[in-house]
N, C-alpha and C positions, 0 to 999 in steps of 0.2 A: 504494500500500500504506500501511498506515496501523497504528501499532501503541502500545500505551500502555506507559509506563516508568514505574517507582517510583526517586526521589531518595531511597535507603537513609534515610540522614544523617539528613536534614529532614521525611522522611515526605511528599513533595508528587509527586504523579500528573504526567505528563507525557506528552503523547499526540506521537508521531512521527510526521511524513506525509512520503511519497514523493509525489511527480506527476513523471513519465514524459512526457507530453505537456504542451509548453509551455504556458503561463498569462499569458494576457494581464496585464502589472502593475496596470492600474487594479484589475482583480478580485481579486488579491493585496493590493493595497493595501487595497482594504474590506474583505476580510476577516480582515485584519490588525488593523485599527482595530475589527471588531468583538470578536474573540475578545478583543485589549487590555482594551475595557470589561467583558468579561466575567468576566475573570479577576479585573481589580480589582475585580469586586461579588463574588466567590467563588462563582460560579457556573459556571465550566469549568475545565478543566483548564489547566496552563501547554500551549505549541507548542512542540515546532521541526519546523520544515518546509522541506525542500529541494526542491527546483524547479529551473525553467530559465524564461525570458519568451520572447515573440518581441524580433525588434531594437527596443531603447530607450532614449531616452537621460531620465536621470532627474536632477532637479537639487535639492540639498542646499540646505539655508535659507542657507547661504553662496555659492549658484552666483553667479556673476561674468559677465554678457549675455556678454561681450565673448569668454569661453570656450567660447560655444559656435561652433565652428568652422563646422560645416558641417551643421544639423538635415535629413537627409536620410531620419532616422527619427523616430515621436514623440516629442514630449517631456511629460511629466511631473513636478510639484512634487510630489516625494516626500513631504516634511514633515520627512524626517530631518535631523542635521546633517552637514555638508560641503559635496560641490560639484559637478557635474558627473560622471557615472558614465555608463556603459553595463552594460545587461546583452541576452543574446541566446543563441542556442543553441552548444552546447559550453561554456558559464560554466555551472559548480553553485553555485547561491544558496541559504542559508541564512538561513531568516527565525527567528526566538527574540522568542517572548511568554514573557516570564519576570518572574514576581513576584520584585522586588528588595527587596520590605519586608525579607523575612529573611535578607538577603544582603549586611545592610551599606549597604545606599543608597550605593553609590559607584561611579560610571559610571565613572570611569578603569579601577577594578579588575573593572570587565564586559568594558570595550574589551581589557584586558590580557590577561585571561583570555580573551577569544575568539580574539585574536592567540596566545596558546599552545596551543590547542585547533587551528586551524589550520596550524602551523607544524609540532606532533607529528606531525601526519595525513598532510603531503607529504613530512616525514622517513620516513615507512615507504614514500613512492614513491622512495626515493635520491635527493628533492630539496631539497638546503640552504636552508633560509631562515630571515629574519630579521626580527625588530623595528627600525625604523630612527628614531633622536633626531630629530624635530621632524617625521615625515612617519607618518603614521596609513596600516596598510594591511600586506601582507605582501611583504618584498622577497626578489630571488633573481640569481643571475647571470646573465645571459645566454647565449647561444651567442656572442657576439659578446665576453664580457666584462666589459661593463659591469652595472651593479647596474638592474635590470629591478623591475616589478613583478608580481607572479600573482597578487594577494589584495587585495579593497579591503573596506573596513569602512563603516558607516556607520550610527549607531543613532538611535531618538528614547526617551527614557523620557517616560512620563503617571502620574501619581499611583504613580511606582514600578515602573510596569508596562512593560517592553520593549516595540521594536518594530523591524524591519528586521533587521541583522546583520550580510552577509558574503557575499562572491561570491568563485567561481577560476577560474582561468581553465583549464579542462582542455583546449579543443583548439575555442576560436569563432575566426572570421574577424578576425585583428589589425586588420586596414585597419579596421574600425571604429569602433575606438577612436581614430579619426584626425576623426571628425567634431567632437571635443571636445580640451579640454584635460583629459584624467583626471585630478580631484580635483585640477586648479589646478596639477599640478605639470608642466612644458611640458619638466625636464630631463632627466628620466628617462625610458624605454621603459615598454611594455606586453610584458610574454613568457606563455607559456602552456606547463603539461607539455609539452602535444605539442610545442611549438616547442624543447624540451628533449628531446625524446627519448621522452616516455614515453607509452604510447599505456594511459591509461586511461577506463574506461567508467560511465556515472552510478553502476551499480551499485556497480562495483569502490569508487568515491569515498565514496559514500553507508557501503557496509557498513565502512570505514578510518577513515570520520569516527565511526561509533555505537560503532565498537570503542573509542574515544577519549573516549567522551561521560561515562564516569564520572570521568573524571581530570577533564576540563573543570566537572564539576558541584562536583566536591570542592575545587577553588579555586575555585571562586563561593564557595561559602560559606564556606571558610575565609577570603574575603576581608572577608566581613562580620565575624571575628574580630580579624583584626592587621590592619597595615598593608600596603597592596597591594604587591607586588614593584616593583623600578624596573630 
């Protein structure tokens, strides 16, 4: 499904796509880096588009050889920044082509804002999460207790113009993420709704997150105004 939004505020068009049926990431990725170049000539609209891949393991212009544990599924150089990621079925990805000229040109205040935009959206599933000092990504408790991950971030901007965004983990096969060190960090866990309890479905995610998408638009741009939150 596939549906266009008006950003009130800024006046800039914004077209939404659903995909239902996984998507090879190569073909995401092209078409990611196309629509990018197209936005920044002013010839399409801005993206966001959520999806799922089949099993992948994709590595950040920071990946680290020696993390990848066990390449038992593709691998792929993203382009973006970070490190080592999986994505596969039961993860909902969030990709954002988003023109940043009018937003402040400040990648922290994207990363931050996406990390609040996500955070709001598993708070309406009854699940706590958090921004965590010196680790990029969305953390949560475990079943076990300890502080877990459910949300990995990871962006590239090109002359201003987004690209990548955001995965969760709603209910993929954990052992997966076992073929990698997830984004470098070996101390913490991977958890997932389901593995919390909550049995939600792309739809259910997809329509929580758009209900979410004007708060999320409204600190984009006010960030381009003051100083980003800390």
């Amino acid at each position: 499904m596939a549906s266009v939004a008006r950003n009130s505020e800024a006046d800039r068009r914004i077209e939404w796509r659903q995909s239902h049926a996984p998507v090879p990431y190569t073909h995401a990725l092209a078409d990611m880096e196309a629509r990018n170049a197209a936005v920044a000539a002013g010839e399409a609209d801005e993206l966001v588009w959520l999806l799922e891949h089949p099993p992948v393991y994709t590595a950040g212009t920071s990946a680290d050889p020696s993390e990848l544990v066990d390449p038992r599924f593709e691998v792929v150089e993203a382009g973006r920044g970070g490190r080592y990621t999986y994505h596969g079925p039961g993860q909902r990805v969030g990709y954002l082509v988003l023109d940043l000229n009018e937003r402040g040109k400040d990648v922290r205040c994207f990363v931050h804002s996406i990390e609040g935009w996500v955070i709001d959206t598993l708070s309406d599933f009854g699940v706590e999460c958090w921004r965590s000092e010196g680790r990029v990504g969305i953390w949560t408790r475990d079943i076990d207790g300890r502080e877990a991950k459910i949300g990995a971030i990871g962006v590239r901007v090109r002359r201003w113009v987004t690209m990548h965004g955001f995965s969760v983990n709603l209910d993929p096969d954990l052992s997966h993420f076992t073929g990698i060190v997830p984004c470098g960090i070996d101390e913490f866990g991977v958890t997932s709704l389901a593995r919390l309890g909550k049995s939600v479905s792309q739809d259910e995610w997809d329509q929580a997150l758009m209900a979410r998408a004007q708060d999320f638009l409204d600190a984009l741009d006010k960030s381009g105004r003051k100083a980003c939150p800390t």
